[in-house]
Every structure is written in structure tokens, then in C-alpha cells.
ZAPAVO-152345 format. One record per residue (C-alpha): x, y, z; residue number from 0; chain; residue in three letters. Coordinates in nm, 4 decimals. Layout:
N
R;u;v;w;num;chaine;residu
R;X;Y;Z;NUM;A;Ala
...
***
This chain:
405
R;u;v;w;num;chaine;residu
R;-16.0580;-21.7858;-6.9040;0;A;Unk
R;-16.2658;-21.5418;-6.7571;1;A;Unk
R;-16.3140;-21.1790;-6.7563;2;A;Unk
R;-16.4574;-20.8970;-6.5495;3;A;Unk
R;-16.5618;-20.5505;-6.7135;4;A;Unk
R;-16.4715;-20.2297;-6.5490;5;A;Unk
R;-16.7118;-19.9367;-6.4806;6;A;Unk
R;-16.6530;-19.6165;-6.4856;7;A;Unk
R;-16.8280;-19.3465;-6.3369;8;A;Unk
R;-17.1687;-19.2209;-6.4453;9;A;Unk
R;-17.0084;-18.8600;-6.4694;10;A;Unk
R;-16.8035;-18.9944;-6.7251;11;A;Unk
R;-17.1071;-19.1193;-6.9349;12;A;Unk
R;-17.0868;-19.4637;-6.9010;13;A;Unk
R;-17.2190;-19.7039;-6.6725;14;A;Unk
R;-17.1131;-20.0489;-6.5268;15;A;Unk
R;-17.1043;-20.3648;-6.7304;16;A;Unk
R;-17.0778;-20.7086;-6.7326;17;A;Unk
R;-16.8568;-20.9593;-6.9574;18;A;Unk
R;-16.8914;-21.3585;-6.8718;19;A;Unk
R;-16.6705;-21.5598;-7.1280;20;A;Unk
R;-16.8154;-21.9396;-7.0889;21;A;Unk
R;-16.5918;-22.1782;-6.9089;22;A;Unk
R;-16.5327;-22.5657;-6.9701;23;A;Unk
R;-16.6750;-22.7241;-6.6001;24;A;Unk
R;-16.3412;-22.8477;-6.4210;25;A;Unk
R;-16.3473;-23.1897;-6.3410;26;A;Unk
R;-16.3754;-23.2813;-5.9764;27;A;Unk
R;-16.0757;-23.2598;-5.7648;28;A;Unk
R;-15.9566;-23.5488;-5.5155;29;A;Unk
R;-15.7884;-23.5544;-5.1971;30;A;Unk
R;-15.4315;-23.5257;-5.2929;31;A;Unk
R;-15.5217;-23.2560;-5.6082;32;A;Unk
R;-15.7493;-23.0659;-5.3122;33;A;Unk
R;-15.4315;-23.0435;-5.0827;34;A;Unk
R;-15.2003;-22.8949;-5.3634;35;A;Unk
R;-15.4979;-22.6552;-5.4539;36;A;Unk
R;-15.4843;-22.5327;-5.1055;37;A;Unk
R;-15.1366;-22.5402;-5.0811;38;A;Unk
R;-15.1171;-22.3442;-5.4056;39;A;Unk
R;-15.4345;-22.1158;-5.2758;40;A;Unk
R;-15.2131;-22.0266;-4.9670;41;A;Unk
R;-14.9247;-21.9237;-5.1229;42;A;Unk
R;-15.1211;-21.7126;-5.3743;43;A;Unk
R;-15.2507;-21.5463;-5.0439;44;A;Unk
R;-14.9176;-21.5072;-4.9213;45;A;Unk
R;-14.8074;-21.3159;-5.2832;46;A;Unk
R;-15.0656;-21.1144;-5.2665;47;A;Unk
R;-15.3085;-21.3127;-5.4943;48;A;Unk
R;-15.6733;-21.3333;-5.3872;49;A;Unk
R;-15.9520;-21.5763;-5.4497;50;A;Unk
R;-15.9841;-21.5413;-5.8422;51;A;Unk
R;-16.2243;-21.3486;-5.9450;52;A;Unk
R;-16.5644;-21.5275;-6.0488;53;A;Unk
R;-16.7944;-21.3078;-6.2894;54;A;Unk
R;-17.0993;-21.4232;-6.1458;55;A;Unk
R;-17.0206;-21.3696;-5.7979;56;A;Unk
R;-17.0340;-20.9897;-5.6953;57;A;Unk
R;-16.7262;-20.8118;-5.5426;58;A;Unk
R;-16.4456;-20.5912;-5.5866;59;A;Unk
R;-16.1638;-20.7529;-5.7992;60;A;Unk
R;-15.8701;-20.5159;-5.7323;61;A;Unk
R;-15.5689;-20.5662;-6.0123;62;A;Unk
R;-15.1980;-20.4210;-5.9602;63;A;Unk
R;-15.0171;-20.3852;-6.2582;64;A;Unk
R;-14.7720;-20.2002;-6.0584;65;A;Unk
R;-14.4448;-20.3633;-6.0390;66;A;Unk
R;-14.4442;-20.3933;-5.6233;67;A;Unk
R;-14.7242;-20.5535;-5.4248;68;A;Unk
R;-14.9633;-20.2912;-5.2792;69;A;Unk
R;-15.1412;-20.3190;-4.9221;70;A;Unk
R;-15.4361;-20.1082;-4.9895;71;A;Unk
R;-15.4288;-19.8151;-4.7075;72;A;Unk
R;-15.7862;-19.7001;-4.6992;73;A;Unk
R;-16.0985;-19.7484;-4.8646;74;A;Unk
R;-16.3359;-19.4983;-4.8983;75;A;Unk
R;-16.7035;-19.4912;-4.9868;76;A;Unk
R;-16.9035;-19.1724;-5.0892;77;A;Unk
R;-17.3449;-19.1910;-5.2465;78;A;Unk
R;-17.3467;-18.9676;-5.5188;79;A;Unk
R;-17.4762;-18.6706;-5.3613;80;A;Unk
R;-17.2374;-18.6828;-5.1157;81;A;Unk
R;-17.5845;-18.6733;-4.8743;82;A;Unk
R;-17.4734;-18.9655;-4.6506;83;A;Unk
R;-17.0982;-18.8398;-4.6292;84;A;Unk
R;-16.7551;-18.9948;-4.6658;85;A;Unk
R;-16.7727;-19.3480;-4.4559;86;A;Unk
R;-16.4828;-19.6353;-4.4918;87;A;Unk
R;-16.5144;-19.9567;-4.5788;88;A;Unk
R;-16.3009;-20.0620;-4.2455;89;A;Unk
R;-16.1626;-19.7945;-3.9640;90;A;Unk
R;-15.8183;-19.7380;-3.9213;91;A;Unk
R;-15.6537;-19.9802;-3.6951;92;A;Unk
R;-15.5331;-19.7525;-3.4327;93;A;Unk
R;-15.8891;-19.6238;-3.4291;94;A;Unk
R;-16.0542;-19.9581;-3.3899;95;A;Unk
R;-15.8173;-20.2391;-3.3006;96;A;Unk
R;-16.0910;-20.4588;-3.2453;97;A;Unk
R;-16.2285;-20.4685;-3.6185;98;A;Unk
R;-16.0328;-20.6969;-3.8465;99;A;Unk
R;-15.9977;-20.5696;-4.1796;100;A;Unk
R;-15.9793;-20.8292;-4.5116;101;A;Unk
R;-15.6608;-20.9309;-4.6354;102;A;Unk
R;-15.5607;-20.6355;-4.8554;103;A;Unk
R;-15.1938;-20.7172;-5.0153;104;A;Unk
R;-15.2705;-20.7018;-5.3944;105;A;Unk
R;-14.9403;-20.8628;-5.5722;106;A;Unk
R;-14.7202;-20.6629;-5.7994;107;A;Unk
R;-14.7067;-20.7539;-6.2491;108;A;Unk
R;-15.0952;-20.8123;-6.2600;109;A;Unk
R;-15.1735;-20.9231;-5.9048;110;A;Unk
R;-15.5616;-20.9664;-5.8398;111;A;Unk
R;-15.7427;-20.9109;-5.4987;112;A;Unk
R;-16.0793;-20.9839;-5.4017;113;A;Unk
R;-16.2521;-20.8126;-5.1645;114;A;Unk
R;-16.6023;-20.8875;-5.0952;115;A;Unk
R;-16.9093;-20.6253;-5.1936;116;A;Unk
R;-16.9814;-20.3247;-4.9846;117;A;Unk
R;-17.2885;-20.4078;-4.7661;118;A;Unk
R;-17.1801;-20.1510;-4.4765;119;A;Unk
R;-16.9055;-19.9062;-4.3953;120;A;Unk
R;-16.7896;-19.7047;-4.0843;121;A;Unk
R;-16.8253;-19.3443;-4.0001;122;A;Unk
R;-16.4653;-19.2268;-3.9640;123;A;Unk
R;-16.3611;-19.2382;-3.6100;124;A;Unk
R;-16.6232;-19.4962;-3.5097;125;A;Unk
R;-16.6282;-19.8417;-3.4681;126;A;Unk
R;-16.9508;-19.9915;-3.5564;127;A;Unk
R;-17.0684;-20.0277;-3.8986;128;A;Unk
R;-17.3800;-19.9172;-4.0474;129;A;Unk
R;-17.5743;-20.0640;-4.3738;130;A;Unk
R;-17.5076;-19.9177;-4.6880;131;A;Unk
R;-17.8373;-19.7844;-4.8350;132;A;Unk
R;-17.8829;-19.8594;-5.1827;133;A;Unk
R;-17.7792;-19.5915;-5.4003;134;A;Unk
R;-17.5519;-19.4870;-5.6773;135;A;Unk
R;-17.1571;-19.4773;-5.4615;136;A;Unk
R;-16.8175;-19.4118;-5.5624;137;A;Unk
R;-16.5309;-19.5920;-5.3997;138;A;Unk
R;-16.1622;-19.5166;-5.3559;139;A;Unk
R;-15.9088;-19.7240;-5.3002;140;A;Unk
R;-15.5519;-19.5483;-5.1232;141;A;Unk
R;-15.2242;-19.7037;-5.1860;142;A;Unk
R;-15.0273;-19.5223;-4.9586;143;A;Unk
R;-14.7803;-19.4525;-5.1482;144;A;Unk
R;-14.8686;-19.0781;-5.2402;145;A;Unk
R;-15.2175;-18.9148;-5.3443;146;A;Unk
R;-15.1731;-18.9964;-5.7307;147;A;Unk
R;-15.1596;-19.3923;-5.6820;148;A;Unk
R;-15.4844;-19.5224;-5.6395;149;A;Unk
R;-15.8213;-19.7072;-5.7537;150;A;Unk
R;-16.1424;-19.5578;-5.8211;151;A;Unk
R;-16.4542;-19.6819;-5.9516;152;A;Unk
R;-16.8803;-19.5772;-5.9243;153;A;Unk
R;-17.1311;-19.8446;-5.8428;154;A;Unk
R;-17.4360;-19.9095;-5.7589;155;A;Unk
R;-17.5268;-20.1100;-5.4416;156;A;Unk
R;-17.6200;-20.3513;-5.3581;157;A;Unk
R;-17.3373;-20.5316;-5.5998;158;A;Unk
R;-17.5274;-20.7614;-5.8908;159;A;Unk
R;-17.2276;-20.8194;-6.0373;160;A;Unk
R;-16.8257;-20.7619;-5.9957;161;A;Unk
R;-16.6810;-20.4135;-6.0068;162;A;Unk
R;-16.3155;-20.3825;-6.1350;163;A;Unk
R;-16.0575;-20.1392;-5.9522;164;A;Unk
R;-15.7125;-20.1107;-6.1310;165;A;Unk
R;-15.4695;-19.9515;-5.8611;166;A;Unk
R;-15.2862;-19.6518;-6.1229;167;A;Unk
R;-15.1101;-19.3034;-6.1495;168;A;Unk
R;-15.3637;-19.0121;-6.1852;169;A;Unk
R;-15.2211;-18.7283;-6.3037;170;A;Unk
R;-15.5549;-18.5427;-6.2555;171;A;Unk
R;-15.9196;-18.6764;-6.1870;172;A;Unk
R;-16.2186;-18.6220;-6.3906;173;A;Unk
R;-16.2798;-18.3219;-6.5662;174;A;Unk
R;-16.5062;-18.1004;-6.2871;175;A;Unk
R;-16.9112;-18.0879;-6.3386;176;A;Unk
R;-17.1742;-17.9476;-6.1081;177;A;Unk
R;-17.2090;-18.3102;-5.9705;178;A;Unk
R;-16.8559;-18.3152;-5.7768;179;A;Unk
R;-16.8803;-17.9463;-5.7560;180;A;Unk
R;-17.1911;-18.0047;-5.5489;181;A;Unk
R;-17.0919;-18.3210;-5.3644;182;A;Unk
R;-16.7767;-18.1479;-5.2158;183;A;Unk
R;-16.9954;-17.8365;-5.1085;184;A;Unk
R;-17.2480;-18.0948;-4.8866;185;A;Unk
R;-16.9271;-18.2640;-4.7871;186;A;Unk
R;-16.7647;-17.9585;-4.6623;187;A;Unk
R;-17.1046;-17.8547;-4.4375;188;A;Unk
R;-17.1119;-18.1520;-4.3336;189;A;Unk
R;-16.7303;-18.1659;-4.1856;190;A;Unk
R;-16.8397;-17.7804;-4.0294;191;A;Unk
R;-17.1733;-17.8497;-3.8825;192;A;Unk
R;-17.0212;-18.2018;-3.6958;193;A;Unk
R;-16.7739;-17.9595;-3.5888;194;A;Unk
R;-16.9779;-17.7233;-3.4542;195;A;Unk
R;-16.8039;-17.4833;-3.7005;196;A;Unk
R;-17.0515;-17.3997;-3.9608;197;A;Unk
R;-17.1353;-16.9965;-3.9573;198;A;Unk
R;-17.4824;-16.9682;-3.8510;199;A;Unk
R;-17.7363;-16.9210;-4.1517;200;A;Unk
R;-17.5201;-17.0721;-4.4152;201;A;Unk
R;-17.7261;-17.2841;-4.5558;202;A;Unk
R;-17.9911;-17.0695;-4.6018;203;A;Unk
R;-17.7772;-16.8353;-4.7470;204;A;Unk
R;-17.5167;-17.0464;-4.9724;205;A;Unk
R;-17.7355;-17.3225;-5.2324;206;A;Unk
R;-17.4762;-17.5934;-5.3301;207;A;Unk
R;-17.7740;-17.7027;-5.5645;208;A;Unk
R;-17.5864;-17.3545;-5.7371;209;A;Unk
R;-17.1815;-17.5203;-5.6970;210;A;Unk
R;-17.0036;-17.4429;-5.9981;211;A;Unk
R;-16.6646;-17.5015;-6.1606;212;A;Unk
R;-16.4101;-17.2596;-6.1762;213;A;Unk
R;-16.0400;-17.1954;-6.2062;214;A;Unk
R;-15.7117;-17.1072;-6.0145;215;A;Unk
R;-15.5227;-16.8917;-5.8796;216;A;Unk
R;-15.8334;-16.7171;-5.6436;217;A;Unk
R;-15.8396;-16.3233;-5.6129;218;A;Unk
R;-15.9210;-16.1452;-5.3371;219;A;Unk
R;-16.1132;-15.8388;-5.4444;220;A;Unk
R;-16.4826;-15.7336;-5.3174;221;A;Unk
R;-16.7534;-15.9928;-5.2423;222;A;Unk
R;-17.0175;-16.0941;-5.4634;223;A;Unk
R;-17.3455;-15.9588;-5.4051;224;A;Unk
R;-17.4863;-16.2998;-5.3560;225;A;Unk
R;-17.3304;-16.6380;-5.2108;226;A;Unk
R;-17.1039;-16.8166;-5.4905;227;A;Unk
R;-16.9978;-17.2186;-5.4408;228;A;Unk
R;-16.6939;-17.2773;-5.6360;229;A;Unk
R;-16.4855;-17.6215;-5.6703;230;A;Unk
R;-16.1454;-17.4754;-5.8515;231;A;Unk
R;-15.9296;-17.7490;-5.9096;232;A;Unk
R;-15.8970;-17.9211;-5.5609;233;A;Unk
R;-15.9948;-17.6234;-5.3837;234;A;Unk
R;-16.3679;-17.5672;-5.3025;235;A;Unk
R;-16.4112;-17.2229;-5.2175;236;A;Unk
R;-16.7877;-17.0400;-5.0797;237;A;Unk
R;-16.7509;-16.7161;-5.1129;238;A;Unk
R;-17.0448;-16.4863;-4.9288;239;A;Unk
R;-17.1996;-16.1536;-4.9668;240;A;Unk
R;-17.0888;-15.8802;-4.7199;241;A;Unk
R;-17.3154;-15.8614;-4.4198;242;A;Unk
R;-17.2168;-15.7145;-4.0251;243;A;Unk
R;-16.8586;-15.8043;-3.9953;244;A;Unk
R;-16.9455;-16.1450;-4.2321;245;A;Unk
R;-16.6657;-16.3891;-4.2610;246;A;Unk
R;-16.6056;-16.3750;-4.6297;247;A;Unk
R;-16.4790;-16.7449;-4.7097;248;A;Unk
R;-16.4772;-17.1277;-4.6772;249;A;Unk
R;-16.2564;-17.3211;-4.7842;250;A;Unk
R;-16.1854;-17.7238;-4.8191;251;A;Unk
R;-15.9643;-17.9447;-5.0177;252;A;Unk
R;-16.1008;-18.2620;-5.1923;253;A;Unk
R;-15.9666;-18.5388;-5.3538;254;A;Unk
R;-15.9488;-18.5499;-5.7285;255;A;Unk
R;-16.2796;-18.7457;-5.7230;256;A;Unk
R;-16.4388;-18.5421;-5.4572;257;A;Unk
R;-16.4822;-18.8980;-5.2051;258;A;Unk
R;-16.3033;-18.7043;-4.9049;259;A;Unk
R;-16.2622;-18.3675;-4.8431;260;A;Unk
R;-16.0394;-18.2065;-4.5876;261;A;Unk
R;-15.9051;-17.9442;-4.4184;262;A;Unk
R;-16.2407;-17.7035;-4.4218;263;A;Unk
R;-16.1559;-17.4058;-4.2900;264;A;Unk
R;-16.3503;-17.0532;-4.2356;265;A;Unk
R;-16.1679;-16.7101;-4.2422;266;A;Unk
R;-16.2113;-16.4531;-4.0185;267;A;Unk
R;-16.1592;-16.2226;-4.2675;268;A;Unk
R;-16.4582;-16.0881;-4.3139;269;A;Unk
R;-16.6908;-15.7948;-4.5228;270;A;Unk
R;-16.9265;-15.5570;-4.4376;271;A;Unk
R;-17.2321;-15.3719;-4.5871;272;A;Unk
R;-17.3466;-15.0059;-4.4931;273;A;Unk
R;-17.6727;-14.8557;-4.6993;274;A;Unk
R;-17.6368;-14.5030;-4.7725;275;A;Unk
R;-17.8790;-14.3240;-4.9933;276;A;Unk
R;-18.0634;-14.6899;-5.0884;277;A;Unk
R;-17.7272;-14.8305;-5.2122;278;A;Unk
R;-17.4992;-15.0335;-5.0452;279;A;Unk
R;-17.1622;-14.9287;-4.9608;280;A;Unk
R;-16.9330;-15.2644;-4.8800;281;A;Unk
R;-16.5763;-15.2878;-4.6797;282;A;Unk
R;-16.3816;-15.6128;-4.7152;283;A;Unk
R;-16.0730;-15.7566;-4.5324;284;A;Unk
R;-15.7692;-15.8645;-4.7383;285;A;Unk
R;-15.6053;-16.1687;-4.5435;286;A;Unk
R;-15.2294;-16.1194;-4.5256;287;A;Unk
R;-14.9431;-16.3541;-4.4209;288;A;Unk
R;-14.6687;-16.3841;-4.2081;289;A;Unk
R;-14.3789;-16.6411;-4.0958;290;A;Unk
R;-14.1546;-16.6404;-3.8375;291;A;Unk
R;-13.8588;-16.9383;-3.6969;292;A;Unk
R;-13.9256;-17.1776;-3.4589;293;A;Unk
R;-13.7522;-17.0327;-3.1520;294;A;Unk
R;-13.7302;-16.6920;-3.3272;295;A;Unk
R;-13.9118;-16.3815;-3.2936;296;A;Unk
R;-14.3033;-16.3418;-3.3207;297;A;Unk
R;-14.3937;-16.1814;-3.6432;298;A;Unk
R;-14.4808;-15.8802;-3.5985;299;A;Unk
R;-14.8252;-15.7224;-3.7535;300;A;Unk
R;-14.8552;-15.3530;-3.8070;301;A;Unk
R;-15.1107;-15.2568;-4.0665;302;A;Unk
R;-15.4333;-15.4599;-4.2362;303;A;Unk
R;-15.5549;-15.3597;-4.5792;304;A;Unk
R;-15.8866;-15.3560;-4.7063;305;A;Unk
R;-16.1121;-15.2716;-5.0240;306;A;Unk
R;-16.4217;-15.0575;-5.0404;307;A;Unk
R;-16.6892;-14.9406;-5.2791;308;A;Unk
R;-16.8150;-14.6554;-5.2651;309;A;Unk
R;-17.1345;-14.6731;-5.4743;310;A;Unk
R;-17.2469;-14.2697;-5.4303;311;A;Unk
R;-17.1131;-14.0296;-5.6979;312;A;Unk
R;-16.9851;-13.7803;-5.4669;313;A;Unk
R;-16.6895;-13.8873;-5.1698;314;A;Unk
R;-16.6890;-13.9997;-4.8323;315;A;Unk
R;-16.5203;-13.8615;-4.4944;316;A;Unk
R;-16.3400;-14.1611;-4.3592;317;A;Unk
R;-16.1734;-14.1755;-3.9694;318;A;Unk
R;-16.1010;-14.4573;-3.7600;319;A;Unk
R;-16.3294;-14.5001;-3.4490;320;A;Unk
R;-16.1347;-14.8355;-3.2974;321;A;Unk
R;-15.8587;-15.1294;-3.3853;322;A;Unk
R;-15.9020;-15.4197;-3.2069;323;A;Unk
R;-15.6354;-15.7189;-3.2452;324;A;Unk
R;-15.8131;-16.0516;-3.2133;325;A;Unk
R;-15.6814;-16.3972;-3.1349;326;A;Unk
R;-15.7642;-16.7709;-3.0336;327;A;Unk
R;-15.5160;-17.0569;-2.9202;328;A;Unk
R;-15.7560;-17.3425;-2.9918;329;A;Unk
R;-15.7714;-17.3531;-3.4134;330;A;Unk
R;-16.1290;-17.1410;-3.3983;331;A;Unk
R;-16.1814;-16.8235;-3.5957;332;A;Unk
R;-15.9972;-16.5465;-3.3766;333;A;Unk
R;-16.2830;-16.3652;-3.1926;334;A;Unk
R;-16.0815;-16.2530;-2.8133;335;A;Unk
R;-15.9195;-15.8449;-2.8090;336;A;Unk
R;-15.6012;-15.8983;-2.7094;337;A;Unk
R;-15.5296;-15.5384;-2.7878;338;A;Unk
R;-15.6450;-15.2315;-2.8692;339;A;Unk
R;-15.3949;-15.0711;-3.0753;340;A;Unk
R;-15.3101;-14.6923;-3.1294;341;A;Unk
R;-15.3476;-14.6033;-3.4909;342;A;Unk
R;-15.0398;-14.4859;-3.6229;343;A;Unk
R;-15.1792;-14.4235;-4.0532;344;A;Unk
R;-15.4792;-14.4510;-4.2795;345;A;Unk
R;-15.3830;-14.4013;-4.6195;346;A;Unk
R;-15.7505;-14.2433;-4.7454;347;A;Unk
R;-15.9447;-13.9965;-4.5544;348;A;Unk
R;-16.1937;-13.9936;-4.8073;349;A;Unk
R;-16.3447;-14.2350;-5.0068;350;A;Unk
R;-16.3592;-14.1317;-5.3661;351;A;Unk
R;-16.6461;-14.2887;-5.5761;352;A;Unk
R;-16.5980;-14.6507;-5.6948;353;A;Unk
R;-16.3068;-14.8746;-5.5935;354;A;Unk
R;-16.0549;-14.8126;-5.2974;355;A;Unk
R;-15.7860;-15.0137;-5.1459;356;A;Unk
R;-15.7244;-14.8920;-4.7663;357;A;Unk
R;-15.4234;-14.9630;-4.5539;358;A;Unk
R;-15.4434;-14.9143;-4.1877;359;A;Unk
R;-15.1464;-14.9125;-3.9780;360;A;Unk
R;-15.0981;-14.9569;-3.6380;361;A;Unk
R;-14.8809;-15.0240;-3.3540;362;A;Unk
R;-14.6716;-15.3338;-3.3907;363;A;Unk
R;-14.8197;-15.6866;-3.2215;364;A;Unk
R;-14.6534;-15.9775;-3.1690;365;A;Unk
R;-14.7779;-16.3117;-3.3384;366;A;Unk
R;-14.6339;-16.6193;-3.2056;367;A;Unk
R;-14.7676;-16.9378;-3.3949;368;A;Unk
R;-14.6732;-17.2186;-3.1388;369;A;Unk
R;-14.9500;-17.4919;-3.2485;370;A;Unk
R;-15.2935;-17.3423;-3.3608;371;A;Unk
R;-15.2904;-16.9735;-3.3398;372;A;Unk
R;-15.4839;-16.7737;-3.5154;373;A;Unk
R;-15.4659;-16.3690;-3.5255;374;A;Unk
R;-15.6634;-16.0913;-3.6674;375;A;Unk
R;-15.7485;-15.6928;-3.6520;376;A;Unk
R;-16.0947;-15.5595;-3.7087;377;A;Unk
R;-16.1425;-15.2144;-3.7697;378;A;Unk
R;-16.4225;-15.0196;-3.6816;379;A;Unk
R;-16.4468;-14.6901;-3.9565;380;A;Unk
R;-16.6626;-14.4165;-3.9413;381;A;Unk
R;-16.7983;-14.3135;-4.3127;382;A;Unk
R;-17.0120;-13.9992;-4.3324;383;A;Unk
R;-16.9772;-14.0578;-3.9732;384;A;Unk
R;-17.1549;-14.3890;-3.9725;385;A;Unk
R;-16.9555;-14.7084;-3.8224;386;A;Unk
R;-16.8740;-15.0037;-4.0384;387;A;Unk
R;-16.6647;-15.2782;-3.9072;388;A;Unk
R;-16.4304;-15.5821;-4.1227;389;A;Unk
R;-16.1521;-15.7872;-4.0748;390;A;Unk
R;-15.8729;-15.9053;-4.1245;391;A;Unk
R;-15.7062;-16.2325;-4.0802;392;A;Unk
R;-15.3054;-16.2476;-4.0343;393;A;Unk
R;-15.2211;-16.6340;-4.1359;394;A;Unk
R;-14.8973;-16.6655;-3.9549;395;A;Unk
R;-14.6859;-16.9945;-4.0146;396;A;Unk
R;-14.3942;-17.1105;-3.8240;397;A;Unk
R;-14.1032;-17.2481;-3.9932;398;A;Unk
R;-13.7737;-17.4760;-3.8885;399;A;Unk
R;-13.4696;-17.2680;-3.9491;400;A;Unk
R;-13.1809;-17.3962;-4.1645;401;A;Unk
R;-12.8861;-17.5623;-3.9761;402;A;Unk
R;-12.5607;-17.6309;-4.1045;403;A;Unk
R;-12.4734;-17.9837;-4.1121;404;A;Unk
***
């Protein structure tokens, strides 16, 4: 009998090891015992069941204790730091019909796969491999069959020995650290700067050496006065200091072992900073939502709120200089004035010392969300007579409407 250990990940506070139980030499095989071996070997391959695993040899030995075979979906490969990005151990097939992939059908009750030890991996969308450097990794394996089935285990490659991956429910990852919190902040610059998409400055502004853990649900409210990186839950969120009309957040969504991150996204909603006397007086959007039925009417947007701070003990005159109602059809950050709206209310014409919340109201635009549409109104204000400009971004979403059957 043999056995494999399984490591865990270094986060965790333990790190990979190695069990070899001794095994009485087999005696050799002849011809008719090596055709039923490979007759058997064959039909393990058919059920699922890979090359048994050999604790010398290093590799992945994937187990199933599911009761259904399982043909792994995806494999993905992450360093440590996160420094090298998210990479696959094979591309998707529709990406790269050319590349085979192993055999990845692990059988159901205890089925075992091997798959052999990561010595490269694909950038996602590509089709040539590069080496993997070696490093401390952590690998996910997908099932499929919804985001809480799957394997996960940290190594260190190059491979001296095999690593165990037990396909399983997850009810929730690993308790967050600075470590994911960190890796899914260089992940989620990463995804932006390939996409052109990163704000300009960022990274000298926002430290994810600084990424922290925090909680749900996230309130809106004033900016900090300094960049903040926060992984809450799933949900990495940087929020930045106000600036000129600075977009106030980005947000991804990462895995619950921070290997992939997705859907990165940067608001226009943004915050801005006006000195007055030597202190600074800030005015930040509030982004608001709308939905509307497929083949129905636009939604229709009519006011944007805001909050200020007004840091000076006595108050403020505050008038409206311009609206301007921004959009974009191609997913980016809504920057085009598609109107200039008449202002119809502005519930403060003063700002009283400390905390306000301002609603603006305007004439009624139309917001149509037929694939990537993105909408918002910036308001120019005049305080003391001085202009200050922030945003707002209207999230609209389209939805089927309900027939009857």
C-alpha cells in the first residue's frame, strides 16, 4: 500500500509533506499477466482511474470522493505574490484547439487521477506555454459543476515530491490575511493595466504592500484621506482620496483562494478636493441604480446625490454652475456629454459646517442599457464662488420581463 501526504497552504501554517509506506517488490510480470495489466490499465482509464500514484515520483494525484466522476474544467496556477499573474495549466479548447490537454476524468467513490507536475502554464487567451519559475504557487482545480466544488492545494516548484488535490465542497476559503489581501490587489492591476484600464498614477498612489482585510456590506460615505486596499469577503475594493473629479473606486471579485480574480471594474463616480483657508473641503458622488425591461422604456435619471464636508466653522454659498450627463457604449468609464441638462432643484444652498448630503435634480434623461452602457452626471458647483466638480455614476441594468406561460 502506498500513501501520498497532502499539503496545505503556507497561509494556513503548514507546509507540504511527504509519507512513503515501504512496498514488497512485485514480481516480474510475463506476457499474458502484461496484456491483462494493460487491459485492466485501460479500463481504469476509461473509469476515470489514472496511473496510480507512486510517492517517489512527483505529480498531482487528484482523488474524487464525490459520488460521480469529475472531468476537471480548468486548472489554474497563481506564485504567491500573485507577481507573475493567474496562468493555466492548459488553455481552453475553443481558445487553443491545437493544444491537447491530459486526460482529466477523475472517477467517482475514491477515484484517483494523475496528472503530471507543473513545469509551464499558459497565459489565458494564448497558446504557447511559458516555464514556470520556481517559486512558492497555489493551484486550483475547477469542477464545473458550480464555484464551491473544487481542489486546491500550495506548492512549491519545481515538484520533489507528489502534491495531493481532493476535489470537495467549500463552503468558504481560508480565513483572509494580508497575503491574499495583497495578491488579489496585484492581480486586479494587473487585469487593468493589460486592459489599458488602470487610472493613471495608481500605483503610485494606492500600496497593495498596505491591502488589508475587511468586512461586508461596503458604505458609501466620504473618501478616505489616503488610498485604502481592502479584500472584504470576495470583493476587493481600492478606495482613493478625493482629487480633481477622482474616480473614487475599484473593484474586483476573486475566488475564495484569491488564484483568479474577475470582473475589475472602475467607477466613474468620482470625489473632489477644494482647499479653502489651508483645509480641504471634499465633494463625493453617491452611485445610484436603475432597471428597466428589455423592450421597455429607458430608465429615466433625474437627480444625483452627493456628500460634502465642509471643514470651515462658518457656512458656504452653494449654486450650480453646469450638469453635464455623460455616457459610453463600449463598457469604458462614461466620459462623452450627451446632455447638458437644465437644473430643475438643489436641496442646500449653503453648506453648513461638517457633513452634508446634496441632491441635485434635473431634467429627466433617458438610459437605455442595450449591451454595455454606462451613464453618469457630473456636476460642476460653485462654493464661496469657487468651482468643484464630482460624479456620479447611474448603474442601469436591463431585465427580461415576466411572461405568462
Amino acid at each position: 500500500m502506498r500513501a501520498v501526504s497532502r499539503p496545505s497552504p503556507w497561509a494556513w501554517g503548514i507546509v507540504p509533506a511527504l509519507a512513503v509506506v515501504a512496498c514488497r517488490p512485485e514480481a516480474p510480470l510475463g506476457e499474458p499477466e502484461r496484456e491483462r495489466a494493460g487491459a485492466g490499465a485501460a479500463e481504469a482509464a476509461a473509469r476515470g482511474q489514472g496511473p496510480a500514484p507512486d510517492p517517489v515520483v512527483p505529480g498531482l494525484v487528484v482523488r474524487n470522493p464525490e459520488d460521480v466522476g469529475i472531468e476537471i474544467y480548468a486548472a489554474y496556477i497563481v506564485d504567491r505574490r500573485g507577481e507573475l499573474g493567474t496562468r493555466v495549466l492548459w488553455p481552453h479548447a475553443s481558445d487553443c484547439p491545437g493544444v491537447e490537454p491530459p486526460p482529466r476524468l477523475v472517477g467517482g467513490g475514491g477515484g484517483t487521477r494523475w496528472l503530471p507536475p507543473p513545469l509551464e502554464a499558459y497565459v489565458p487567451g494564448q497558446c504557447e506555454p511559458a516555464p514556470l519559475p520556481p517559486g512558492d504557487y497555489v493551484l486550483r482545480l475547477d469542477s464545473g459543476y458550480g464555484e464551491e466544488l473544487y481542489a486546491v492545494a500550495a506548492m512549491t516548484l519545481p515538484l520533489t515530491a507528489p502534491v495531493e488535490l481532493v476535489i470537495e465542497r467549500h463552503e468558504h476559503g481560508p480565513p483572509c490575511d494580508p497575503e491574499l489581501a495583497r495578491r488579489a490587489a496585484v492581480l486586479t492591476f494587473a487585469m487593468l493595466e493589460a486592459a489599458g484600464a488602470l487610472p493613471a498614477g495608481l500605483r503610485d498612489e494606492c500600496d497593495v504592500d498596505g491591502a488589508v482585510c475587511g468586512t461586508l456590506p461596503v458604505v458609501e460615505g466620504l473618501p478616505p484621506p489616503a488610498c485604502t486596499i481592502t479584500l472584504r469577503e470576495r470583493l476587493l475594493q481600492v478606495s482613493r482620496a478625493a482629487g480633481s473629479d477622482a474616480l473614487r473606486w475599484i473593484t474586483a471579485w476573486a475566488d475564495p483562494e484569491v488564484v483568479v480574480v474577475s470582473r475589475p471594474d472602475v467607477s466613474r463616480t468620482s470625489a473632489s478636493r477644494l482647499d479653502l483657508e489651508g483645509k480641504p473641503l471634499v465633494v463625493a458622488g453617491r452611485t445610484s441604480h436603475y432597471l428597466h425591461e428589455h423592450g421597455g422604456e429607458a430608465a429615466e435619471i433625474a437627480s444625483a446625490t452627493f456628500d460634502a464636508s465642509n471643514p470651515l466653522s462658518r457656512p458656504l454659498t452653494l449654486r450650480v454652475r453646469d450638469i453635464e450627463f455623460l455616457t459610453d457604449h463600449g463598457c469604458g468609464p462614461p466620459q462623452d456629454a450627451r446632455a447638458h441638462p437644465r437644473l430643475v432643484a438643489l436641496s442646500h444652498d449653503r453648506l453648513a459646517p461638517g457633513a452634508t448630503e446634496l441632491t441635485v435634480t434635473f431634467e429627466r434623461q433617458h438610459a437605455y442599457q442595450s449591451h454595455c452602457d454606462r451613464f453618469a452626471t457630473r456636476v460642476t458647483f460653485l462654493v464661496d464662488g469657487r468651482p468643484v466638480a464630482a460624479t456620479v455614476e447611474h448603474h442601469v441594468s436591463r431585465i427580461e420581463p415576466l411572461r405568462e406561460r
